[in-house]
N, C-alpha and C positions, 0 to 999 in steps of 0.2 A: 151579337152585334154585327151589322155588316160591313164586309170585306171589301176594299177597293184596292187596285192595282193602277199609280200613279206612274206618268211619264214623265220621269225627272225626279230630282233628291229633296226628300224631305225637308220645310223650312218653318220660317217658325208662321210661318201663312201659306197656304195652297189658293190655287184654282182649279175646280174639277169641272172638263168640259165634255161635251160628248153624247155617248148612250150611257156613260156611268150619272152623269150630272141630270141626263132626261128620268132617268130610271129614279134617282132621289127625290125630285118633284112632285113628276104626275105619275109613279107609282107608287112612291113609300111617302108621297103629303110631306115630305121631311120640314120641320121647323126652326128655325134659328134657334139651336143651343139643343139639336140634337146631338147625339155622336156616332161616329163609324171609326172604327179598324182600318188604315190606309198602309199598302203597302207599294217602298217607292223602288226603283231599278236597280238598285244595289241593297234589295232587301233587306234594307232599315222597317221599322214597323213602331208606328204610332197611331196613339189617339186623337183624332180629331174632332174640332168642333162647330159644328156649321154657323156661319155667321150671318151670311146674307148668301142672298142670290138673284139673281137678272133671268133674261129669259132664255140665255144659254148655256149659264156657268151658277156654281157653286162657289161662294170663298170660305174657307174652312185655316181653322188657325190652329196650332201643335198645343193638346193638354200635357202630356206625355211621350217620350219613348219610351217604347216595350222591348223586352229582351226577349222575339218570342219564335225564334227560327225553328220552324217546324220541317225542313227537309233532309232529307234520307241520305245518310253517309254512302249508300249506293248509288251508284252513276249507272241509269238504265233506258233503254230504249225497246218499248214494245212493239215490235213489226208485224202488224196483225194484217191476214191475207182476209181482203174484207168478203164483209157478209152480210145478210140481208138486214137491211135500213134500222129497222127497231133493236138490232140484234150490235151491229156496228157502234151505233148510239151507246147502248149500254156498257159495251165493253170502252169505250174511250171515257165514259165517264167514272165508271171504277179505273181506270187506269191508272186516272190520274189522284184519287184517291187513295191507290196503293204505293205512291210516291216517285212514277217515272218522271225522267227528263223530258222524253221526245216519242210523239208515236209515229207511227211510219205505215200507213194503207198499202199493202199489197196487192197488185191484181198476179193472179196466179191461174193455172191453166183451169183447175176445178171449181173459181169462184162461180156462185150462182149469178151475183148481178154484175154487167156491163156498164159504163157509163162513155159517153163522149165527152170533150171536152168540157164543152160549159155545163153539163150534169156532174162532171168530174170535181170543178172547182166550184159550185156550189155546194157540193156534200163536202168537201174542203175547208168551206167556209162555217157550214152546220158543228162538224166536229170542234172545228179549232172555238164556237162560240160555246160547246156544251163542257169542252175544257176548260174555258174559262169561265164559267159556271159554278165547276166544280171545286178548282183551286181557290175560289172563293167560299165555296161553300163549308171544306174541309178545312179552311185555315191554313192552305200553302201560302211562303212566302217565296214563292217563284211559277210564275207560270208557266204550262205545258205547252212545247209548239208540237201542231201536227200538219205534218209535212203532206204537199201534194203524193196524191196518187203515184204510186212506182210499180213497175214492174218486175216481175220477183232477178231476171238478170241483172236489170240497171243496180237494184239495190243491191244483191251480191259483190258486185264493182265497186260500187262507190263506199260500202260498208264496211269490205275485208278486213279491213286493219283496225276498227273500232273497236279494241277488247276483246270478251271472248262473246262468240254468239252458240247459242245454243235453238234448237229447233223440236220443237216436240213433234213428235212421230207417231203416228198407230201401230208400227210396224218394229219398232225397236223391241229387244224385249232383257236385254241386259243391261244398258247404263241409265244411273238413273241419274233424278234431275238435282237430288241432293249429294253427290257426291261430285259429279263438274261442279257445283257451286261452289263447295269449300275448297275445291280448287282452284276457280275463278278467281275467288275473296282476295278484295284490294282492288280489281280490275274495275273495267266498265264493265258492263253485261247487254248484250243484244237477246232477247226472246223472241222469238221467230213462231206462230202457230199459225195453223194450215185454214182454209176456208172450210165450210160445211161439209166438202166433199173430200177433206184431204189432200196429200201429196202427190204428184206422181211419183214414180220409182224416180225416173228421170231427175224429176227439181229434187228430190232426197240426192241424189249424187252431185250435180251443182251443188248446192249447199254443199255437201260434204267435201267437195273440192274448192271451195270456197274457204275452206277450215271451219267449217260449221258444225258442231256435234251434236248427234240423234240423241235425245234422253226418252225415258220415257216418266210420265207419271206415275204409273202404277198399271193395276191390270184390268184396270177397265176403261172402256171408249167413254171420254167425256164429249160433251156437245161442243163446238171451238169455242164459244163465249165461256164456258164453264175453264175449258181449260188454260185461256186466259188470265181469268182472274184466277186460279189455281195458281201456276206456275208462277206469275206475281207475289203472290202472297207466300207460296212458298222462298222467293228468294231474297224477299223482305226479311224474312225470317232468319234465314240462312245469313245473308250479310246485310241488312240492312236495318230497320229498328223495331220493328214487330217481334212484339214479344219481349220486349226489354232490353236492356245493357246487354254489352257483349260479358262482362263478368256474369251478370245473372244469369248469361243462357250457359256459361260454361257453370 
């Protein structure tokens, strides 16, 4: 059934206006006394049922509420140093299917693509539209921001203090990335991975002076989107709900 994400608290009537309202029309022909999934700013989650519509709103009236909170007892933010356009894409769209808060684009000294500003905030706008895509698609009841373009000092700055961060490395080759986890667990968790090309020595020391800690995956070099969604998945696992209850996993 599909997913909407409402501005304002569920009642016992909506109005749906917009690109959500264009998209139920002259995409999906919606009919009076269809239904959609609506999710409102304080992630209540009901069923809705279309009543009428005009030529730029939907009005949809409450069948039910759902008890149906589908986000991750981990509080996490992926800082991915970007990379090329199809490759970017995918990893924000698994991101958000792997349960993060917030993504964060890094420009870092070895990324392959540049962007100027108005290239900058239209890929800004791409990402933040394939996350919410996503969050719809997966059954989030909150959606993912992703934040303009930063630069890998700005965000060390502004980030320091947000929990623990961790940064996958090539070059590590003792701590791994499940043992900071279980030590993180409870915390937030920042994941930091490098562009196509990696770190420099340099930004691996920033970061580390930033209190940021090297892990490694394992012992092989994965591609950055790979190891992305790796590191994700692994700390979903580790503290968050992949995989079952936290009784089940013990």
């Amino acid at each position: 059934m599909r997913r909407l994400f409402y501005k304002g608290l569920l009642q016992d009537e909506i109005t749906i206006t917009g690109g959500d309202a264009h998209h139920l029309m002259h995409v999906m022909r919606a009919k009076p006394g269809q239904e959609v999934i609506v999710v409102d700013d304080e992630n209540q989650v009901g069923r809705m049922k279309m009543t009428a519509f005009t030529e730029s709103a939907v009005t949809m009236q409450l069948v039910e509420r759902l008890e149906a909170d589908t986000e991750s007892p981990l509080t996490s933010t992926l800082a991915q140093c970007l990379l090329k356009a199809d490759k970017m894409d995918f990893v924000v769209q698994k991101a958000v299917e792997l349960g993060v808060n917030r993504i964060i684009p890094i420009a870092s000294r070895n990324v392959v693509v540049r962007y100027d500003a108005k290239k900058a905030k239209s890929r800004q706008e791409r990402w933040q539209k394939i996350a919410d895509e996503a969050a719809k698609q997966c059954g989030r009841t909150a959606l993912v921001t992703v934040e303009p373009i930063a630069d890998l000092t700005s965000f060390l700055t502004s980030n320091a203090a947000d929990g623990k961060l961790l940064f996958c490395y090539e070059n590590e080759e003792q701590t791994g990335v499940k043992t900071q986890l279980r030590a993180a667990k409870g915390n937030p968790l920042t994941m930091l991975i490098g562009p196509e090309g990696g770190f420099t020595l340099a930004e691996a020391e920033a970061v580390m002076r930033a209190g940021g800690t090297s892990v490694t995956l394992g012992p092989r070099i994965l591609r950055a989107e790979t190891a992305a969604v790796t590191a994700l998945t692994i700390a979903q696992y580790e503290c968050g709900d992949l995989g079952g209850s936290e009784e089940e996993k013990e």
